[in-house]
Backbone bond lengths (Angstrom), bond angles and torsions (degrees), N, CA, C in turn:
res aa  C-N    CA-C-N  psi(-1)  N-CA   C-N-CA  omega(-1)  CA-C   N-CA-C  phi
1 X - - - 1.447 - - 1.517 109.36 -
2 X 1.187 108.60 135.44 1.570 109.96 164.76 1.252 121.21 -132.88
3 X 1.670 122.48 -171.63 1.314 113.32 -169.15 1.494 87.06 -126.45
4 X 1.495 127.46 121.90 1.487 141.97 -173.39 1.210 118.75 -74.52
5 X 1.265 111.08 129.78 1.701 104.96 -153.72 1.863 103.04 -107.74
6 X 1.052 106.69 -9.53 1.218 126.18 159.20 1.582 134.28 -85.10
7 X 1.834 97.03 -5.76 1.631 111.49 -169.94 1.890 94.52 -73.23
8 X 1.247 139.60 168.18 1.108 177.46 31.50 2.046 93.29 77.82
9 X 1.137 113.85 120.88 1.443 108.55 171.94 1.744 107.98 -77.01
10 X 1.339 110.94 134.67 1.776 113.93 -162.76 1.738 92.93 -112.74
11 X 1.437 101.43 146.04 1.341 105.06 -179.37 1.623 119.01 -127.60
12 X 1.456 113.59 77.58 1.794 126.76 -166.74 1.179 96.46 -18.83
13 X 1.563 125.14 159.24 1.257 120.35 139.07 1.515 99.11 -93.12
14 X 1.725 102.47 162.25 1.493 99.67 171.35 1.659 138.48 -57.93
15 X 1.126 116.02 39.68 1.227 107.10 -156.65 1.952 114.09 -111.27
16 X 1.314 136.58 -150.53 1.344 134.60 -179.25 1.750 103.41 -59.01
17 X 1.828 95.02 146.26 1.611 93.67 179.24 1.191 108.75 -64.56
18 X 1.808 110.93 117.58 1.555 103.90 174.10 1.515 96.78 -118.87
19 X 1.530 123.94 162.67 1.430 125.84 168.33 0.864 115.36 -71.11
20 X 1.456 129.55 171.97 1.241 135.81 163.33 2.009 96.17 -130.75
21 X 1.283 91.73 147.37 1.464 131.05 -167.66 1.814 102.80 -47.97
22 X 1.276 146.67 112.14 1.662 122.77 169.98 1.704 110.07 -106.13
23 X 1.260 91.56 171.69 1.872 120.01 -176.26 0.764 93.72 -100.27
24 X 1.743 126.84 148.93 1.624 139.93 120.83 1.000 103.97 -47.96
25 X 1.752 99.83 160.42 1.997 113.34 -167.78 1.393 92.03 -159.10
26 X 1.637 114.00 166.68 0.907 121.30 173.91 1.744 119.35 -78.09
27 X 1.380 98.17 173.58 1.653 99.10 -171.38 1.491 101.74 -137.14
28 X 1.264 118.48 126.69 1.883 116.32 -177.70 1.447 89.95 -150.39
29 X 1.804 101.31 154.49 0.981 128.11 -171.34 1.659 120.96 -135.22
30 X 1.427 115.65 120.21 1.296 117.54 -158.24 1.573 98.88 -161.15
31 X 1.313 102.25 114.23 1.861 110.18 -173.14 1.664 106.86 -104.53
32 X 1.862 111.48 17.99 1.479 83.69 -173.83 1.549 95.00 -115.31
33 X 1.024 136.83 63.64 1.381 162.77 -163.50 1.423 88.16 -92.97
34 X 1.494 121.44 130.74 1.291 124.92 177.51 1.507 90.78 -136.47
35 X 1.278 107.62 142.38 1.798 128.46 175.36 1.140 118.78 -33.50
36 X 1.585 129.84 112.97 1.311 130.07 177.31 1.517 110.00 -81.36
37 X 0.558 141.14 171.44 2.157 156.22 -171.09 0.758 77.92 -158.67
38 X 2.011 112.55 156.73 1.124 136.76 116.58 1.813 107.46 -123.90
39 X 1.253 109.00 148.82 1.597 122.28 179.56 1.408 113.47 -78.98
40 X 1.308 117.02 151.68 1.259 134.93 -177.56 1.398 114.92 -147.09
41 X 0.856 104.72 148.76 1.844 117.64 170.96 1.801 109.87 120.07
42 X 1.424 108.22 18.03 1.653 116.56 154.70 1.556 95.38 113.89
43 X 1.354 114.93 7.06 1.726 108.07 -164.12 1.480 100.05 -107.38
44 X 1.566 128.93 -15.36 1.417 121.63 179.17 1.729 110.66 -160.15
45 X 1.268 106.26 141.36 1.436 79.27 -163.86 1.868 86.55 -154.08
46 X 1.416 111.63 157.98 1.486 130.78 -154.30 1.652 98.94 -79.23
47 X 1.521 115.66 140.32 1.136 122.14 155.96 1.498 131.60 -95.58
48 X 0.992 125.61 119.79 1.417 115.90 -126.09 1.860 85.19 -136.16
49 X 1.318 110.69 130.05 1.296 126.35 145.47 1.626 93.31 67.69
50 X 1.475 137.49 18.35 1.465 115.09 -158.83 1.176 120.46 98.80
51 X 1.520 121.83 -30.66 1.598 135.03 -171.73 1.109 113.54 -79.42
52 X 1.321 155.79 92.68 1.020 135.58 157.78 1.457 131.51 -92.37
53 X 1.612 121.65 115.42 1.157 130.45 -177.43 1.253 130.09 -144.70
54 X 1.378 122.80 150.26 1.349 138.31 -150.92 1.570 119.26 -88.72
55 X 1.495 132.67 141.77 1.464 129.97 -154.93 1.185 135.75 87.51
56 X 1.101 123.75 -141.97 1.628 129.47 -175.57 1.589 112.54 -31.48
57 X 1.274 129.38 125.97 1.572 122.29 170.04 1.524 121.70 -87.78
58 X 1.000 122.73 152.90 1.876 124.29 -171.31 1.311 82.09 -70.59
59 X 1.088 151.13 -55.86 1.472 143.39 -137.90 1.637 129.19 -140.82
60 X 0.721 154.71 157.33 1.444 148.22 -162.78 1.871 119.12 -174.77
61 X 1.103 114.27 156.65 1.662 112.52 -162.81 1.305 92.42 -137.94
62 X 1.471 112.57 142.23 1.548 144.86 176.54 1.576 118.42 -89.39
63 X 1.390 105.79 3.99 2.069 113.25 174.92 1.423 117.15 -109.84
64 X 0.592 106.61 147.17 1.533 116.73 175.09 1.446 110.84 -29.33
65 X 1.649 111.10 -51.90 1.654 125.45 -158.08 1.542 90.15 -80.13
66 X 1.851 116.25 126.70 1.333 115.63 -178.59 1.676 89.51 -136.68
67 X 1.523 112.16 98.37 1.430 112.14 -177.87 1.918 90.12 -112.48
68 X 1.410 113.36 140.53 1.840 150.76 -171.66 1.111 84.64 -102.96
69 X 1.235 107.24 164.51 1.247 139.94 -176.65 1.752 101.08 -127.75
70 X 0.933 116.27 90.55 1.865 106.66 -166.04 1.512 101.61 -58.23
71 X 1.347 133.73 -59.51 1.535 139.84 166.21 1.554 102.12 -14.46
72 X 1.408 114.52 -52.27 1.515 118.54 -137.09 1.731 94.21 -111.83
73 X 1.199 130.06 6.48 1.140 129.95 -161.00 1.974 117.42 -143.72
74 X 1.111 99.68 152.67 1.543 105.46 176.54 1.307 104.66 -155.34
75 X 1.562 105.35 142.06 1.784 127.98 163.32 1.439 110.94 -66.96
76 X 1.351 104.84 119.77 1.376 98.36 173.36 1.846 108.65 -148.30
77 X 1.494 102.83 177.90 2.022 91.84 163.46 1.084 110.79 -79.49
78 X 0.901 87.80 177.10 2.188 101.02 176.89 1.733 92.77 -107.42
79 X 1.369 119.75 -46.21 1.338 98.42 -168.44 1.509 110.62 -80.77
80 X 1.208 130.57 35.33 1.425 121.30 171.85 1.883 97.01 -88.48
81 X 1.450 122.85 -4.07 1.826 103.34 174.59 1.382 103.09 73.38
82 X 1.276 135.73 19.66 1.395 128.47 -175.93 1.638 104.99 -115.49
83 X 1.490 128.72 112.90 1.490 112.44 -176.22 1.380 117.71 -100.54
84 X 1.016 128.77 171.79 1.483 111.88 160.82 1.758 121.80 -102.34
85 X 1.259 104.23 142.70 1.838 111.23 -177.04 1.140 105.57 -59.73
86 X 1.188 134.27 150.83 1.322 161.76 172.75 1.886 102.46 -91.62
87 X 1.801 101.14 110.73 1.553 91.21 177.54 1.252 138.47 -35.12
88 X 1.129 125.26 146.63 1.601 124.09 172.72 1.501 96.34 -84.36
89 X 1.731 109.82 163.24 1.891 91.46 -168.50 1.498 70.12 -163.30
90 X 1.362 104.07 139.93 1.976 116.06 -179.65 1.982 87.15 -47.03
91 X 1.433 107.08 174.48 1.128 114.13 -178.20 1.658 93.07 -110.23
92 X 1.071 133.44 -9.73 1.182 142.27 -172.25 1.560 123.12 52.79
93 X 1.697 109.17 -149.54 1.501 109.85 -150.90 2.005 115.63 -90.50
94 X 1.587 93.89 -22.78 1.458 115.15 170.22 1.417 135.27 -92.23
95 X 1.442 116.53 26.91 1.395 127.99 -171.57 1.584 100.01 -110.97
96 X 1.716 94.98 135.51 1.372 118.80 176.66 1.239 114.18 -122.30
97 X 1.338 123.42 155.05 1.481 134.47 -179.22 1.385 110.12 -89.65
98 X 1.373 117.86 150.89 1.792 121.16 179.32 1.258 102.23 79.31
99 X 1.531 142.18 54.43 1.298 113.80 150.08 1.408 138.58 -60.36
100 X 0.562 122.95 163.20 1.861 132.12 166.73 1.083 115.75 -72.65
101 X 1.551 116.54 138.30 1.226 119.48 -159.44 1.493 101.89 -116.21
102 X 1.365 141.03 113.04 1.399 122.09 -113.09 2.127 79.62 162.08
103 X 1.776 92.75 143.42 1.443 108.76 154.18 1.125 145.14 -84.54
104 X 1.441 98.48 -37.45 1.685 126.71 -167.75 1.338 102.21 -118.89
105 X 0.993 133.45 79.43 1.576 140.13 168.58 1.964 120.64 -59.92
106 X 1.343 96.61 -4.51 1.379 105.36 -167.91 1.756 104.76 -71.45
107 X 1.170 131.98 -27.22 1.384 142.55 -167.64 1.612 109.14 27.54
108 X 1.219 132.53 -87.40 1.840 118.20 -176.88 1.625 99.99 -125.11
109 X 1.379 116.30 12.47 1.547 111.36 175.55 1.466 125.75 -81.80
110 X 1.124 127.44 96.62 1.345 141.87 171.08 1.631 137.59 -37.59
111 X 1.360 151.10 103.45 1.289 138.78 -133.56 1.614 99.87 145.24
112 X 1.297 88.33 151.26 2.149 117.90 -177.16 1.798 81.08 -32.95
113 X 1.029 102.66 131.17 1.706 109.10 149.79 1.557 118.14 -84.07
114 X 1.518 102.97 127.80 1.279 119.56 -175.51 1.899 118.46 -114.73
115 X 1.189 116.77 113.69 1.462 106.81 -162.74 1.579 101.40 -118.98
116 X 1.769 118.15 81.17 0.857 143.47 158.15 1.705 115.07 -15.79
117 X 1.148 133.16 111.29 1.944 126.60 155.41 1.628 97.91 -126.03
118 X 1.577 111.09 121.21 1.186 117.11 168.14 1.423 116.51 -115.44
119 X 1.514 134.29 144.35 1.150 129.53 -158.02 1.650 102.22 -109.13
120 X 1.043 126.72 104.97 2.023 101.94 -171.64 1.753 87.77 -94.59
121 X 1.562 97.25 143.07 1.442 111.54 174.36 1.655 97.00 -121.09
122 X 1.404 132.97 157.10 1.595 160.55 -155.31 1.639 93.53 -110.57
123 X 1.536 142.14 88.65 1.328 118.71 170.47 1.350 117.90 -71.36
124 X 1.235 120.62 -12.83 1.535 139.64 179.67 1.859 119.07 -83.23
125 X 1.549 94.20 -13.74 1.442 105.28 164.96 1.789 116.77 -119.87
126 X 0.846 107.09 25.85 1.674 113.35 162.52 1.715 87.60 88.32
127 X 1.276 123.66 50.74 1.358 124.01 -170.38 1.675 129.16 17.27
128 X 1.359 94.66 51.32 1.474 120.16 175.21 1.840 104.70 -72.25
129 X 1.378 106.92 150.04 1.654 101.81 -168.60 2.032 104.59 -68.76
130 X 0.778 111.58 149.98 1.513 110.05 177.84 1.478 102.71 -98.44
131 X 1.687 107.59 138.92 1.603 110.61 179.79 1.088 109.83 -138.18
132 X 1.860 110.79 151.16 1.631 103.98 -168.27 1.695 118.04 76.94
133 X 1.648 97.86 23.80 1.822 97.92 177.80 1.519 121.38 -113.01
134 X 1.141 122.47 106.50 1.474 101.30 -169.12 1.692 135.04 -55.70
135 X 0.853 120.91 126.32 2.040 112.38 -166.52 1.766 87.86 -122.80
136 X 1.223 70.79 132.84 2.076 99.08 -158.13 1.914 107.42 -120.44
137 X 1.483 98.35 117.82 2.123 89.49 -170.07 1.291 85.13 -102.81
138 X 1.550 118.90 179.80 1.194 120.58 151.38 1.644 77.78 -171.43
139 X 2.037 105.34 145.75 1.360 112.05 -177.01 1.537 93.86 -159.79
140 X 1.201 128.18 168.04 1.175 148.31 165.33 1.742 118.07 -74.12
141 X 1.206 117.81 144.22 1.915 134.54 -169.58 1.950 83.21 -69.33
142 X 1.444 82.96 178.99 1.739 115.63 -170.22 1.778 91.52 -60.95
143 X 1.586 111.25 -49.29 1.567 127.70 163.78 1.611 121.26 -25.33
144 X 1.400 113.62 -43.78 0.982 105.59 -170.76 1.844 96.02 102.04
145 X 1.235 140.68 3.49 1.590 139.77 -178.82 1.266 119.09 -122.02
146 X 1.596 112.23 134.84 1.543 120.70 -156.43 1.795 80.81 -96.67
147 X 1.339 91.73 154.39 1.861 96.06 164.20 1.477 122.04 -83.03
148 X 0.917 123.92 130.59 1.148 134.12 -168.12 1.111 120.29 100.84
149 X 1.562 118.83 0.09 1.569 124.26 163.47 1.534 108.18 -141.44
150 X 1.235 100.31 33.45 1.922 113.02 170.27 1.793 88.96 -35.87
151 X 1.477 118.71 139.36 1.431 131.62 145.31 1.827 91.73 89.31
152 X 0.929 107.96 17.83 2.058 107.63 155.92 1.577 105.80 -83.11
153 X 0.814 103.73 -25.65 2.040 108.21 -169.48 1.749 115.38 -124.70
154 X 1.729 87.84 35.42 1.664 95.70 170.54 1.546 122.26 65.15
155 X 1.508 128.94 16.58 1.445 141.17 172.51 1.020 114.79 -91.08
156 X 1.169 138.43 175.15 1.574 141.76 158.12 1.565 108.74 -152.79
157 X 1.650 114.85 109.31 1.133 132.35 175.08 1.499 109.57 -131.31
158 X 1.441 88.10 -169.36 1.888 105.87 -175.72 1.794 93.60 -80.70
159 X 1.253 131.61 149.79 1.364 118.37 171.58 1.593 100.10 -143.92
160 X 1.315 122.05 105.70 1.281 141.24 -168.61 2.008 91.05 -89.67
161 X 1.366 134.81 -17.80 1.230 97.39 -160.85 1.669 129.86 118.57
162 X 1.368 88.66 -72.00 1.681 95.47 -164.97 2.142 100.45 -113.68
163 X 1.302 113.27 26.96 2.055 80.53 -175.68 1.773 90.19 -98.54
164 X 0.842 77.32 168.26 1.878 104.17 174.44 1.295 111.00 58.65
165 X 2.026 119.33 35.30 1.154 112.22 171.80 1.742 97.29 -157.77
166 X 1.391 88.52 160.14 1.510 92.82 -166.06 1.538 97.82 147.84
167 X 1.633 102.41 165.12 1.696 120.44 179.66 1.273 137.90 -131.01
168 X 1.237 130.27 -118.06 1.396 116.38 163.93 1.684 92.56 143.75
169 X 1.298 99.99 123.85 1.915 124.81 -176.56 1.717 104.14 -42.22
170 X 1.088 156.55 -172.54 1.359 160.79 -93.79 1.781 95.65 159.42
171 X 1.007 150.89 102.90 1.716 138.57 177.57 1.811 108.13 -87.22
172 X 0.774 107.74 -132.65 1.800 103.54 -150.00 1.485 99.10 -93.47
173 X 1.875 104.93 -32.18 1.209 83.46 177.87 1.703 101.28 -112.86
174 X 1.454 132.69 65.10 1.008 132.96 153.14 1.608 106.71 76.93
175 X 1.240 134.17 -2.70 1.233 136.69 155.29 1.297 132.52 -47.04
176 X 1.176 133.99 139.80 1.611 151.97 153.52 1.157 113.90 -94.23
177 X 1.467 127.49 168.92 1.084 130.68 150.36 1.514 102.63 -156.76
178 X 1.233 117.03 117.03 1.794 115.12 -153.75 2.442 93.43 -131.65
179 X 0.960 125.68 135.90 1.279 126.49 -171.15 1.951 107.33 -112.32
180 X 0.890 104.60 131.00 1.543 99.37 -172.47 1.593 109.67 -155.59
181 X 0.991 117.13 -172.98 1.989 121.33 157.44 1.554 112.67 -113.78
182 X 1.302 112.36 167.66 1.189 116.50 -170.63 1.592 95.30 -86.67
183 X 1.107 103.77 139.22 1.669 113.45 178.72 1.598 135.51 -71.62
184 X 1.206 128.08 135.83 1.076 132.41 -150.39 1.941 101.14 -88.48
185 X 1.451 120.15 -176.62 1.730 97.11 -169.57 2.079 90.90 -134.05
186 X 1.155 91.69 176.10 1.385 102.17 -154.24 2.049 100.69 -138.10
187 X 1.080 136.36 149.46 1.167 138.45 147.14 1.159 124.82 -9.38
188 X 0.856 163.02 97.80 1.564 168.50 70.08 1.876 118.17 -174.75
189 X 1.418 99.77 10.84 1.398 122.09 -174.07 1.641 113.88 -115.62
190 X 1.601 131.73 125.63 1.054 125.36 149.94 1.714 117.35 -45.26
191 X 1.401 120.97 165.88 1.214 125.87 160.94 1.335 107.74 -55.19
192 X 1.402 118.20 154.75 1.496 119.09 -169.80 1.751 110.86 -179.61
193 X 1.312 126.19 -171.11 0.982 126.10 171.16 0.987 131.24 -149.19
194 X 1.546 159.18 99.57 1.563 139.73 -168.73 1.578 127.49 -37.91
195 X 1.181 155.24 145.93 1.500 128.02 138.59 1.734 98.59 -136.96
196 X 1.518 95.19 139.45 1.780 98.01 136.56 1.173 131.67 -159.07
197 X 1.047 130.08 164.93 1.335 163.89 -128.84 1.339 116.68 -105.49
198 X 1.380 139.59 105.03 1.713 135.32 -158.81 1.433 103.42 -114.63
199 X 1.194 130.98 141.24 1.681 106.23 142.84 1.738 91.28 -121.91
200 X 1.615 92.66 -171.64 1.351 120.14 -167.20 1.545 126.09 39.22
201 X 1.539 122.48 29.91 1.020 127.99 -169.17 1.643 92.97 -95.30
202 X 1.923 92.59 149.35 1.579 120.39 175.04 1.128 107.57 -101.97
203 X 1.630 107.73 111.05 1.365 119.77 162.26 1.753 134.55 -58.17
204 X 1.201 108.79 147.41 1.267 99.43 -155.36 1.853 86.69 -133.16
205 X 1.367 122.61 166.73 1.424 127.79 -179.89 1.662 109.22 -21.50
206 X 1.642 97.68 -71.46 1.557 119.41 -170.78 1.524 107.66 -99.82
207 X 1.035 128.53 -53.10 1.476 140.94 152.90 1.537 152.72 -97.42
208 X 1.892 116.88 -142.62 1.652 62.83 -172.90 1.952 73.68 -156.30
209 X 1.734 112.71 158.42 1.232 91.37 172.41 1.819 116.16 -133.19
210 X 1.263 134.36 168.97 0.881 124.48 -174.89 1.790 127.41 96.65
211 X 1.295 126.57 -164.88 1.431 108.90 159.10 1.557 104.09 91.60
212 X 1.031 115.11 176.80 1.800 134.18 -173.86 1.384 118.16 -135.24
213 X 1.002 123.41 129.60 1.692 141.67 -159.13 1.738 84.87 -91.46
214 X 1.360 135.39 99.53 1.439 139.39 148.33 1.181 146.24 -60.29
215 X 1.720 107.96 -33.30 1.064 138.71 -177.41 1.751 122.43 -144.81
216 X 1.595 117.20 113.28 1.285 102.35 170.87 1.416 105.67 -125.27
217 X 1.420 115.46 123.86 1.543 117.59 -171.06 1.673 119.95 -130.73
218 X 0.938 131.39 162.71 1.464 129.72 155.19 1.520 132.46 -90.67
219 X 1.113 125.53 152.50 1.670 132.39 -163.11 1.835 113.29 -125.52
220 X 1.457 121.49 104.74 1.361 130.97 -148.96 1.550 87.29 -108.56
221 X 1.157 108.66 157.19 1.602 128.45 172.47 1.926 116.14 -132.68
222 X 1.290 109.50 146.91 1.229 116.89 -176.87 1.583 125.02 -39.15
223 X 0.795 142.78 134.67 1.378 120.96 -179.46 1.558 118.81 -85.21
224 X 1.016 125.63 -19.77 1.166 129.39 164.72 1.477 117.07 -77.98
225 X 0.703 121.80 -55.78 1.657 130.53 176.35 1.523 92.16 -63.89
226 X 1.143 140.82 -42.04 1.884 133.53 171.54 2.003 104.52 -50.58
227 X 1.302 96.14 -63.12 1.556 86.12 176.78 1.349 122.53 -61.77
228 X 1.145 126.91 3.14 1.545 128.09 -165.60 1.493 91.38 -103.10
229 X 1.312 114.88 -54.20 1.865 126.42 176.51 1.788 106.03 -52.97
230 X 1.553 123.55 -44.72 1.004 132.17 -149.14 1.756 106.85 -76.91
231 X 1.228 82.65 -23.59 1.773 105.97 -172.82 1.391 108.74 -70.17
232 X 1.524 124.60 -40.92 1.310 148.68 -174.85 1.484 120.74 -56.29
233 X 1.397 141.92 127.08 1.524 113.15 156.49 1.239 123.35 -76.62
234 X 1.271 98.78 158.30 1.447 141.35 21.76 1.739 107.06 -106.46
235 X 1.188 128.72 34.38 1.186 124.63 171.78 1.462 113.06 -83.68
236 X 1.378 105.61 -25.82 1.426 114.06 -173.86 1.119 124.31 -67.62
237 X 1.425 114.41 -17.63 1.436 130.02 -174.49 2.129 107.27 -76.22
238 X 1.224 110.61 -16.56 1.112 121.21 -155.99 2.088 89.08 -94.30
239 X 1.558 83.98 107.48 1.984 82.16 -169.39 1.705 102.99 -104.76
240 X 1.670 114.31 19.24 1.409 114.96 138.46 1.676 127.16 -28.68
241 X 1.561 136.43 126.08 0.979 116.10 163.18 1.621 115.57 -84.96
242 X 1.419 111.45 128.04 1.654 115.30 -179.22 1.738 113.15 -70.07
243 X 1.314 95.36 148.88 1.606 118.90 167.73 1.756 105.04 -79.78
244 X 1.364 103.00 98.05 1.355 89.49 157.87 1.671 129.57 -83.08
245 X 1.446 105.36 136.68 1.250 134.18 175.18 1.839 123.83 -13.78
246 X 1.149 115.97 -23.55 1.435 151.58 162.12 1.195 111.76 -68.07
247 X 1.390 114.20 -44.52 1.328 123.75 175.83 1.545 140.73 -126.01
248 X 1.524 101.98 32.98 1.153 128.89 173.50 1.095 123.71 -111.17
249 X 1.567 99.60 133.51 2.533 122.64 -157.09 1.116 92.13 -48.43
250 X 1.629 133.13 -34.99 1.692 114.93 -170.19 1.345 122.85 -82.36
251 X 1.239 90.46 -36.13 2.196 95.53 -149.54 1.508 100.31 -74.25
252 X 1.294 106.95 117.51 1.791 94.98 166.92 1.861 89.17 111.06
253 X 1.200 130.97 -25.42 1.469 129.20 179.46 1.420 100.19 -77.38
254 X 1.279 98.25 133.60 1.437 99.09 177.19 1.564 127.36 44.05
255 X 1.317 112.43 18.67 1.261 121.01 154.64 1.993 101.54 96.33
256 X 1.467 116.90 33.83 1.158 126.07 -157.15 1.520 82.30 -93.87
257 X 1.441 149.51 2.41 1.322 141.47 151.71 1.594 112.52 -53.43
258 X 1.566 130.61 -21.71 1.057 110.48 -170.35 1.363 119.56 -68.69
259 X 1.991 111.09 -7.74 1.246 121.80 179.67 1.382 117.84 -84.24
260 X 0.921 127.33 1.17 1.588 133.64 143.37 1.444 134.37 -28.64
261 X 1.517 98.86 98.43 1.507 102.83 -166.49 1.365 125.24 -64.89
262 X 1.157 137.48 160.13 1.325 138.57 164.83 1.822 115.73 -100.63
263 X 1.463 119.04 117.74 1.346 125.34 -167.35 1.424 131.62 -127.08
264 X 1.658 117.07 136.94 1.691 109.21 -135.38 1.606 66.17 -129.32
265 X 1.418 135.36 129.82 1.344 139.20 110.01 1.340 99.71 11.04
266 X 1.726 122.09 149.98 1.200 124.34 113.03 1.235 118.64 -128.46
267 X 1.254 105.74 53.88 1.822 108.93 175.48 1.200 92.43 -175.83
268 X 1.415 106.38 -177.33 1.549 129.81 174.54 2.021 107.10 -88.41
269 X 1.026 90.65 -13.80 2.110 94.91 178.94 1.511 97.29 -125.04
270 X 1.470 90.59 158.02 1.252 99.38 170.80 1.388 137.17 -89.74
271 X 1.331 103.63 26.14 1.872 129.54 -148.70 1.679 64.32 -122.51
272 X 1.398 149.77 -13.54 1.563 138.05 -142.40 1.948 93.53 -100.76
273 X 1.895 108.81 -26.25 1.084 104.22 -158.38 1.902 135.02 99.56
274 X 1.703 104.32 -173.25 1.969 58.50 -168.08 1.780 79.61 -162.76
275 X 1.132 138.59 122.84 1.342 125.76 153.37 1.471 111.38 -46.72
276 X 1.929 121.13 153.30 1.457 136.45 172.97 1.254 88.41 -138.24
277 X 1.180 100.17 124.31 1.862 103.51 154.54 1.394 116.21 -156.94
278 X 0.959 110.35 137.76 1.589 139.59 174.04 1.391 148.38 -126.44
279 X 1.362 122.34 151.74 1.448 101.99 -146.01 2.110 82.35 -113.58
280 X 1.397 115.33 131.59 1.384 111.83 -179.74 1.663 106.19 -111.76
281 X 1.348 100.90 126.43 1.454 115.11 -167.69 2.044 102.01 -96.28
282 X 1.168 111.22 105.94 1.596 107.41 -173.17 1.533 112.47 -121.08
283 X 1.501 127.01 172.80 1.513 104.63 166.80 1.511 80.88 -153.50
284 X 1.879 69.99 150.00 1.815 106.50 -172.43 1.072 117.43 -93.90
285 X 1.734 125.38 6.47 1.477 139.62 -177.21 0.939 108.55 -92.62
């Protein structure tokens, strides 16, 4: 199964989790993938989808090594208030309606702990933080299997539906803080992650209904630091051969690098886990 990078961006209505239909995709293999960067702090910033704009960057790195993408990048001020959009990216073949509105999306799935903070900024409001927006993940187990389609990728488990997805409201200054594992990889896809982006949605006990889908994007991980996780159990168990990142239909199409996470250790192993955070540039116009 894959997620078609050529498919049509789809927009749920709010209603019961129903599936949506998937494609076969291609599958390539290429291990000499060297670490992408992108810079942040107003000095370089992602061209994204066609858009090109000045200031804030989708993404940013915590190491020393800060390698641009010259294609994908421009010098600019920071105080000109101009941000850049965060790609639009098909929502693909494993997206369900009604998530849960929820911190810890991990429920009994096992894997690197990953403690997500995403920043959503307004490019349509002088990239002021956006508050009150729902930011929505959804990703696949250590397996390589989304819930709600347990046994697409040759597994056989319990499949309740709802693990490894879910969201959590935006606060004043446009923050998330969403808890998950790093995701396991699948046939013709690098590791990756779903997200999107709601406003005006009505919260409900567990979830939430109503509202407008703003943003649908994808979420990339290091490639080096992926093989280091990938190696680990219970990922190891997963005798899928992976798409490396180099060679995956999305990342880099249409500027779907701006979803490239930024990742902080929290330990000395990689069994320790890892901060991701990213800053998502959207507009409400």
């Amino acid at each position: 199964m894959t997620d078609n990078a050529s498919a049509s961006e789809q927009t749920p209505e709010p209603v019961s989790a129903d599936t949506l239909s998937a494609e076969p995709g291609r599958h390539r293999m290429d291990n000499t993938m060297k670490r992408r960067r992108v810079l942040i702090g107003g000095a370089t910033v992602a061209a994204v989808g066609g858009l090109m704009a000045a200031g804030l960057a989708s993404a940013d790195t915590t190491t020393s090594e800060s390698d641009s993408d010259a294609s994908s990048t421009v010098t600019t001020d920071a105080s000109s208030g101009v941000c850049s959009l965060t790609a639009e990216v098909t929502e693909g073949p494993y997206s369900l309606t009604g998530a849960l509105v929820r911190e810890d999306i991990r429920e009994d799935k096992e894997g690197v702990e990953l403690q997500y903070t995403f920043t959503v900024v307004d490019e349509a409001n002088d990239c002021a933080p956006l508050a009150d927006a729902l930011v929505e993940i959804w990703h696949c187990d250590a397996l390589g299997e989304y819930s709600g389609f347990v046994g697409e990728n040759g597994h056989t488990e319990t499949d309740d539906g709802t693990f490894l997805r879910g969201g959590q409201m935006t606060d004043s200054n446009g923050e998330v803080s969403i808890i998950s594992i790093w995701p396991g990889h699948y046939v013709s896809r690098a590791v990756h992650v779903h997200m999107r982006v709601h406003t005006d949605v009505t919260l409900t006990d567990t979830s939430y209904t109503g509202g407008s889908i703003i943003h649908t994007g994808q979420l990339f991980f290091d490639a080096d630091i992926n093989t280091e996780v990938q190696a680990t159990s219970p990922y190891s168990d997963n005798t899928t051969k992976e798409t490396a990142l180099a060679d995956d239909t999305i990342y880099d199409d249409g500027g779907a690098s701006s979803g490239l996470l930024t990742l902080t250790a929290l330990g000395d192993s990689v069994s320790d886990g890892y901060k991701a955070t990213l800053t998502v540039g959207v507009s409400t116009s």
